[in-house]
C-alpha positions in Angstrom: 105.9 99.8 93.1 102.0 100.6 92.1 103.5 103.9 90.6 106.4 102.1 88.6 103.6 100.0 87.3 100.9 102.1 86.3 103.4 104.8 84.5 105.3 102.2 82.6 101.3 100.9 81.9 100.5 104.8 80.7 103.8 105.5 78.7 103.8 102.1 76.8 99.8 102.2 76.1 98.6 105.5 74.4 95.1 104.7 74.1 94.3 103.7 77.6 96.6 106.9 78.8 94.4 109.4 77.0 91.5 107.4 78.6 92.1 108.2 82.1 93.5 111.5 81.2 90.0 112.7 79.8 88.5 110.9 82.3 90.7 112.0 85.5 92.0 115.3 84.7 90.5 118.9 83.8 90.4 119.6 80.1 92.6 122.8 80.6 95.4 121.0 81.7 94.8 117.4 79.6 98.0 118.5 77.2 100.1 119.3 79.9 99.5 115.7 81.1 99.6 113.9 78.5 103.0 115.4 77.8 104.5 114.6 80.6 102.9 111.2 80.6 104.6 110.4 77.7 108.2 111.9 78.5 108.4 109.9 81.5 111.0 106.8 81.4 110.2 103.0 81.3 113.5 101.6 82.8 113.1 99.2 85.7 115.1 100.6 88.3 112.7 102.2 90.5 110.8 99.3 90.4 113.7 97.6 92.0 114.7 100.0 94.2 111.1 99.7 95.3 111.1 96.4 95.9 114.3 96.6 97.9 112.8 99.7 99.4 110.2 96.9 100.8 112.4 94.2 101.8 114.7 96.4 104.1 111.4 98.1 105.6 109.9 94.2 106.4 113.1 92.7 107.8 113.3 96.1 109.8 109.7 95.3 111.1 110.4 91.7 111.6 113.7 92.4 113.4 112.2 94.7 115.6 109.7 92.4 116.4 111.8 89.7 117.3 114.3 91.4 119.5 111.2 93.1 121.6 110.0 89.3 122.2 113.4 88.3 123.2 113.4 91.5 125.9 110.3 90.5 126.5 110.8 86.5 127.5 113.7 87.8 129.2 116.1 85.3 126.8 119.6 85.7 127.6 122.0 87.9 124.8 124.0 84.7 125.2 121.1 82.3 124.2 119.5 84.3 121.1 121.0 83.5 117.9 123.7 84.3 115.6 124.0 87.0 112.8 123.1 84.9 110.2 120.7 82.8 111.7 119.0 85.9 113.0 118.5 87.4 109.6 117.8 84.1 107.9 114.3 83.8 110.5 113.6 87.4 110.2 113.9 87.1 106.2 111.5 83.8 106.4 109.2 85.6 108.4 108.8 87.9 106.1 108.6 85.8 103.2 105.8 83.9 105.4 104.1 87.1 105.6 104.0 88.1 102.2 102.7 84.7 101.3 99.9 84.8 103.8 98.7 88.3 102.6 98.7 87.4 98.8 97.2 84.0 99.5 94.2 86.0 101.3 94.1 88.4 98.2 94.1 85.7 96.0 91.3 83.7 97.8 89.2 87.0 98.2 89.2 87.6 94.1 88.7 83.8 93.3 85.8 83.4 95.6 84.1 86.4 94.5 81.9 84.9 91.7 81.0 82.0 93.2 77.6 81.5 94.8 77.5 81.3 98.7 75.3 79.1 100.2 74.3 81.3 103.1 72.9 83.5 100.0 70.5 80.5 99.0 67.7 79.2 100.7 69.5 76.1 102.3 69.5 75.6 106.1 72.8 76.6 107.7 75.3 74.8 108.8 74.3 73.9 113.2 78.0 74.9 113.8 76.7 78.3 112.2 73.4 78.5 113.8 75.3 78.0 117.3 77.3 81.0 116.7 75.1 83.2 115.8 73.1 82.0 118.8 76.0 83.1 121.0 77.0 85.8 119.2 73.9 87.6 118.0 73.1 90.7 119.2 69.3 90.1 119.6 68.3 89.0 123.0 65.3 87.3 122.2 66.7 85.6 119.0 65.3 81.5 119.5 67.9 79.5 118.9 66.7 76.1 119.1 
């Protein structure tokens, strides 16, 4: 998906592809490159096959996740459930997933500008000053 991105990016944007190119690539072979950079196509259909690519290779990890914890817990062929109901969790678990990962992402890029206050000169938090009591790797730290 990144490369379905970043070549329909190069193709469709001529100054930022000769950019990287004289940046990136040896000046013997810049022509070259910047020939084929511009012959390649824009259509969208690796993108989706790359994104369907994805979703088959996460329902297969989620799948095979759920039928080891049902060996596992020893639940009953009988017992587990249906076709479709099966899919349908294994789909939501990978939607849950997904959703986790980018919310992380997202929260790890927003919070980067802002000031922390373990940065500043304020005391710490005690629930912070307890764990770093335990956790410190200083034996002689004082805690109290």
């Amino acid at each position: 998906m990144a490369v379905s991105g970043v070549s329909t990016v190069l193709v469709n944007r001529q100054g930022l592809r000769e950019d990287i190119v004289e940046a990136r690539v040896p000046p013997a072979l810049q022509s070259t490159v910047n020939m084929a950079l511009a012959a390649m196509p824009v259509s969208g259909l690796p993108l989706a096959i790359g994104l369907v690519g994805l979703l088959l290779y996460g329902t297969g990890v989620a799948f095979s996740a759920y039928e080891t914890l049902n060996q596992l817990a020893g639940v009953p062929r009988r017992s587990r459930f249906g076709l479709l109901a099966r899919y349908a969790r294994v789909l939501l678990m990978v939607v849950v997933v997904l959703v986790g990962g980018l919310s992380v992402a997202v929260l790890t890029v927003a919070s980067g500008p802002y000031p922390t206050w373990v940065s500043s000169n304020a005391s710490p938090r005690p629930w912070l000053r307890l764990w770093s009591c335990f956790f410190s790797s200083s034996p002689r730290r004082r805690c109290w």
